[in-house]
N, C-alpha and C positions, 0 to 999 in steps of 0.2 A: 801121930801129932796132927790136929787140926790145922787148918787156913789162918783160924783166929793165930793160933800158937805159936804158929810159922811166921805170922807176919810181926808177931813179937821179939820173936827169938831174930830177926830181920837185922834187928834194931843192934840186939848187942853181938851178934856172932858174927865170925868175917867168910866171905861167900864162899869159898870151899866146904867149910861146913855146913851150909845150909844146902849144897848141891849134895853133901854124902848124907843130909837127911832126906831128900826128896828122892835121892835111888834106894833109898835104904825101906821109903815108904812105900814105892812102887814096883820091886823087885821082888818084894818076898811072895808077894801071892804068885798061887800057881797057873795063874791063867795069863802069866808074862811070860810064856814060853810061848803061848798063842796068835803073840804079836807077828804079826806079817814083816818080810824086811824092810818095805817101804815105811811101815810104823816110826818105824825107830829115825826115820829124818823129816816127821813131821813133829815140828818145834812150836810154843809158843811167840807170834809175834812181839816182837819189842813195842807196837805200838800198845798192843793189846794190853801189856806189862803195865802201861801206864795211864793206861785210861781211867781204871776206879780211880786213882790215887789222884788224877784228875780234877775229880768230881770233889774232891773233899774242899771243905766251905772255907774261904779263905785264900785259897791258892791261887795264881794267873795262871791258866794253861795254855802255853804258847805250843800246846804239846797237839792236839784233836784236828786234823783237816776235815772240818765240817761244816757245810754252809750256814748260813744266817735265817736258820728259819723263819724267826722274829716276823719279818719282811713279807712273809706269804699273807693270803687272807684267809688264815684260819678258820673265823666264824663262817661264812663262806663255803668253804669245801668241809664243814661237816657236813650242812645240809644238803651237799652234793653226794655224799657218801650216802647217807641215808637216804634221799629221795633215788639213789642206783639199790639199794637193798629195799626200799619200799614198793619200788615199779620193776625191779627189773632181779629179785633179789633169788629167785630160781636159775636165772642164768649165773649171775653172780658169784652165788656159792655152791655152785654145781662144778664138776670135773670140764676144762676146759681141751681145744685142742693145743698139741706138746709144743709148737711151732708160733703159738702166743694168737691171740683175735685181728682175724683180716683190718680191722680198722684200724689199732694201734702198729699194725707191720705199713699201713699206708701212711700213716702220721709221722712216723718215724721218719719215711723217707722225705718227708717234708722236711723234719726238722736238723738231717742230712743237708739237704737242698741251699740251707741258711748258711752253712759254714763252704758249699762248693760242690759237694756230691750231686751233681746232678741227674748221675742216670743209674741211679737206684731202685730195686723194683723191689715190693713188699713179699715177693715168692721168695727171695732171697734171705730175708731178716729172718730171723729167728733171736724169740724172746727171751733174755735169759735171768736169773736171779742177782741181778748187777753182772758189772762187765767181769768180777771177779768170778763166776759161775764160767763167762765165758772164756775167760783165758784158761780155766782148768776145763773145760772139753777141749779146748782147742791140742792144751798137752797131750790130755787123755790121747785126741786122732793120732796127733802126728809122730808123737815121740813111744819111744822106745826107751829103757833100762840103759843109760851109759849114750845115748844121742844127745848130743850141743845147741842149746838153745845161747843166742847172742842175744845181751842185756846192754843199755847204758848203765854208764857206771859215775855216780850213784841211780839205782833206780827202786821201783814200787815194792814198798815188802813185801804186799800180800801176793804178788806173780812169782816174787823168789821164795814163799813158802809151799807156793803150788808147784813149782818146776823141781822143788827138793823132796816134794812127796813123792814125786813120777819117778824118780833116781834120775833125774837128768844132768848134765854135765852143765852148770853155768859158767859162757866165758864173757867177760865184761870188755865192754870197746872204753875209752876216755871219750871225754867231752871238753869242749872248751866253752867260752862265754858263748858261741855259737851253734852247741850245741853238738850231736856225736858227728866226730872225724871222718870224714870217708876214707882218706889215705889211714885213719887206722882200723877203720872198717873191714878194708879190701889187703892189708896187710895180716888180723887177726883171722879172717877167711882162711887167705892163702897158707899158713904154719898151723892152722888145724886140718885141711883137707894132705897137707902134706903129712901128717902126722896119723893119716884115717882115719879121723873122725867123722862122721856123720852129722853133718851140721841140718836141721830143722827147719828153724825160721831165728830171725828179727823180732826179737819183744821190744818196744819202742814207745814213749812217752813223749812225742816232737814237739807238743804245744804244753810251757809250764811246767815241763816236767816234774814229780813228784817222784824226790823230796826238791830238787836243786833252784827248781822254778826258770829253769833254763827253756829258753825257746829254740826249736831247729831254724837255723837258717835259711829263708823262703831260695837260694841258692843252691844250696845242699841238700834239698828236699828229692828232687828226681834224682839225682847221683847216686843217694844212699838206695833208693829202688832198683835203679839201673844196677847196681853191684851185688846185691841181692839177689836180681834177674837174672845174672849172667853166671851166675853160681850154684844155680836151681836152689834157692832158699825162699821159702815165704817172709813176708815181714806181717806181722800182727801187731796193729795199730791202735796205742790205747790212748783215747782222743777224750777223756770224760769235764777236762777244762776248756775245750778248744771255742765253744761259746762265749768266756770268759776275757777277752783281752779288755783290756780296762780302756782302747783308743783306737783308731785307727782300722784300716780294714782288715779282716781277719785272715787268716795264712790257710791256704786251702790246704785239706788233709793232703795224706803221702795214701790215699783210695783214691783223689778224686779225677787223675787223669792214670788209674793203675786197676783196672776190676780183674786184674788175671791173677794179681801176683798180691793183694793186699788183705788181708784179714782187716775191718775196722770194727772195734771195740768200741760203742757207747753205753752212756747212760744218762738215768736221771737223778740220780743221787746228788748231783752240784748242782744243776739246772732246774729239779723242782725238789724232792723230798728222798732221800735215802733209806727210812724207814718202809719206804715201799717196794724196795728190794727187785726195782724194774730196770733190767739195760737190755743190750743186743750185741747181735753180732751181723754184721753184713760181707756175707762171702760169700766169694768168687762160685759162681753159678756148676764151675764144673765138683765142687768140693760140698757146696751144700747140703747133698743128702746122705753124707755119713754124718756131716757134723750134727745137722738137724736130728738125726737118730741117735746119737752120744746124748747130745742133751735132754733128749725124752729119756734115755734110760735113766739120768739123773734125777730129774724132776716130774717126771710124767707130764707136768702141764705147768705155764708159768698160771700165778693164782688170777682167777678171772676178776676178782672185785678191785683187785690192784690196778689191771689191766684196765679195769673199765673207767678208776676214777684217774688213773693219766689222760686216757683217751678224751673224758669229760675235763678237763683242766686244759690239754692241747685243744679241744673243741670252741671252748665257750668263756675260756678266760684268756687274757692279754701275757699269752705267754713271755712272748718277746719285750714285750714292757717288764717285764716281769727279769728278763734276763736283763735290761738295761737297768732297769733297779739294783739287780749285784753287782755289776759292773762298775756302779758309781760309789756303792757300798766298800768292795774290795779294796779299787782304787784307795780309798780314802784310807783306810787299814793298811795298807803297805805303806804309804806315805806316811801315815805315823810310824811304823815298825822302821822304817829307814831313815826315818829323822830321829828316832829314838836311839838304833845302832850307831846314827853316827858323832851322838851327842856322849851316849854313857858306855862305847865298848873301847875295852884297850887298848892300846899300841900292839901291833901285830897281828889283829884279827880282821877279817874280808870278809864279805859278802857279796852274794850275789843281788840284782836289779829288776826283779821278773815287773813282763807286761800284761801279767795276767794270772790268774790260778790263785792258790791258796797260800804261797810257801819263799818262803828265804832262805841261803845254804849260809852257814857260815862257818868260816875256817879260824882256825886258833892255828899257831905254831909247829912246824914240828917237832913232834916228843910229848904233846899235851894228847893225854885219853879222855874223852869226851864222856865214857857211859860211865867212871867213877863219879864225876860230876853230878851224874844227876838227881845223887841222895842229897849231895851238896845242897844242891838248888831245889831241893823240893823242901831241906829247912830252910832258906832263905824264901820261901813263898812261892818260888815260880816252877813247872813244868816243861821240860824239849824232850826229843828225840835226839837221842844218838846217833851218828853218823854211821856206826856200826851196825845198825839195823837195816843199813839201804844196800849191804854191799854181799857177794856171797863170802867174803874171804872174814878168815877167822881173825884176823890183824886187828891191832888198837886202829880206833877212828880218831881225826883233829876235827872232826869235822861235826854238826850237828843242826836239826831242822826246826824252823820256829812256822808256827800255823800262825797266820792272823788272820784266818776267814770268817771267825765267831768268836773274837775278841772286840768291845768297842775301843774305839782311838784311846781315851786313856788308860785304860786296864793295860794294854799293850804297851804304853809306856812307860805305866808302874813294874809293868813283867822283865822287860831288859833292865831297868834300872835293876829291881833285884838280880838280876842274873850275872851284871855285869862284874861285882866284887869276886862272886865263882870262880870266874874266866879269869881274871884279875888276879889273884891268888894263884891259879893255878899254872898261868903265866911264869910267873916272878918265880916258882918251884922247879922251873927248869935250868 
């Protein structure tokens, strides 16, 4: 049965039958004995689910965490691109070193420097294919078949897709408006280590979380280190909005007074362009060169013409104007998105208030499943993410994520107003 046929049969069949068509199409050939056992718990992202159906004309997608490219200057950095392939275009599209161009690993620690990192050195960085390259070497190093990697909970799909390919154990801490608990931090620690587990590291989203939009508390920052430290676990620090708070001074990462004990995950995927498939990782000086060697085995080299027109964009344009441009951008998009929730959503549902990032959490009742919803809501016009998609646990979600970082102000308001009869309806069914 084809994609076309599938996505018809979509329509009228109820999803157990479409899951015993999709084993029924993948099982018979003979080379499904081949699959490795790690295969078999690499899944399709939920986001990913909904992306094309995204795109279709007509729809609001409150569904895509994607910046506002709109806002770059496009005309601009073509002729930047070309005049790097016209003068420099042997280096360019030539095989580069694995470890990414001495200029772009010194840039970086610049643009470290802006959120609080200050004693960052470019021997250290290594370039990777977004931060999502880098939280899957980091698995690769440290984990083991059946070893515990600790998650916020809700946290990023694509790190619980990678932590599920490695067979690792995901245990989720709670969060509150403040972001994750220490006393249930150092409580979840202590009933795995009593249980022999082998607990890894801290996978952590402090600034904005993604999906919740929750910020760690500038209080709770060294705490959750210190408890981490004292239990020999690493924390791996995924910081890709932390440029992003829409006021106020920014919340210095859980690296910048921690180089022994912190893995820091960036990128440029929300700060300048995603399609260029450039982050890092900066770590701890005694771990660097297996990590750095993991990641060459992956990639051989990050791509030099990528590398080279970041480095030209950090060089020669107003980057940081450039981040105060999204800032006021995003701002603006949430404020609509939360005067919008709080004008057309039901009795019973909450949200969260983020100071930054891309994303609002919001809660419906419990007993409401969020991910039947979302065929709902894609006839009524609008696009979310399930709450289901952020957690590792197999459980209904009340819960689900709205993007409004490339939606403009009204689109975003016409998007919850559709959505809200959904919720509304599904509500009143309980």
């Amino acid at each position: 049965m084809s994609h076309e046929t599938l996505d018809a049969a979509a329509r009228t069949l109820p999803a157990e039958a479409i899951d015993a068509i999709e084993r029924a199409a993948t099982s018979a050939h003979r080379h499904e004995e081949l699959f490795s056992e790690r295969a078999a718990n690499i899944r399709q992202s939920a986001v990913r689910d909904v992306f094309d159906i995204s795109l279709r004309p007509g729809l609001v997608s409150l569904a895509g965490g994607s910046p506002y490219l709109q806002s770059l200057p496009l005309d601009r950095l073509a002729a930047t691109a070309a005049a790097i392939i016209a003068e420099e275009g042997l280096t360019a599209l030539q095989y580069g070193g694995g470890q990414g161009t001495q200029e772009l690993r010194a840039q970086i620690c610049e643009v470290m420097a802006a959120e609080g990192i200050l004693d960052a050195r470019p021997e250290n960085v290594v370039i990777t294919a977004g931060s999502q390259s880098a939280q899957d070497v980091a698995t690769k190093v440290f984990c083991n078949p059946g070893d515990v990697v600790l998650v916020e909970d809700p946290t990023y799909v694509g790190a619980l897709n990678t932590f599920e390919a490695y067979q690792v154990q995901v245990e989720t801490v709670e969060m509150d408006q403040d972001g994750l608990v220490p006393d249930l931090l150092e409580a979840k620690i202590a009933a795995l280590q009593l249980a022999g587990k082998n607990i890894k590291f801290l996978y952590t989203i402090p600034s904005f979380n993604n999906p919740s939009g929750i910020t760690l508390d500038e209080g709770r920052r060294q705490r959750i280190v210190d408890i981490c430290r004292n239990a020999n676990i690493l924390v791996l620090e995924d910081n890709p909005y932390g440029l992003l708070r829409f006021e106020g001074e920014l919340l210095a990462p859980l690296r910048a007074d921690n180089p022994a004990d912190v893995i820091y995950l960036g990128s440029f995927s929300k700060i300048f362009a995603p399609g260029l498939r450039i982050g890092w990782a900066l770590v701890p000086e005694h771990l660097q060169r297996r990590y750095y060697l993991a990641a060459e085995a992956v990639t051989l080299c990050p791509p030099a013409l990528n590398q080279m027109l970041v480095s030209a964009y950090l060089r020669d344009y107003d980057w940081k104007g450039q981040i105060e441009t999204y800032r006021g951008l995003y701002a603006e998009r949430c404020r609509a998105m939360l005067t919008a929730l709080e004008e057309h959503m039901p009795a019973g549902t909450s949200w969260t208030t983020p100071e930054g990032g891309f994303f609002v959490w919001v809660t419906l009742p419990d007993g409401v499943d969020t991910y039947p919803l979302l065929h709902k809501a894609i006839d009524a016009g609008v696009v979310f993410i399930p709450g289901a998609a952020f957690t590792p646990s197999d459980e209904p979600s009340n819960k689900l994520r709205l993007a409004y970082s490339a939606v403009p102000p009204e689109a975003i308001t016409e998007g919850v107003r559709r959505l809200a009869p959904v919720l509304r309806e599904a509500i009143a069914a309980l």
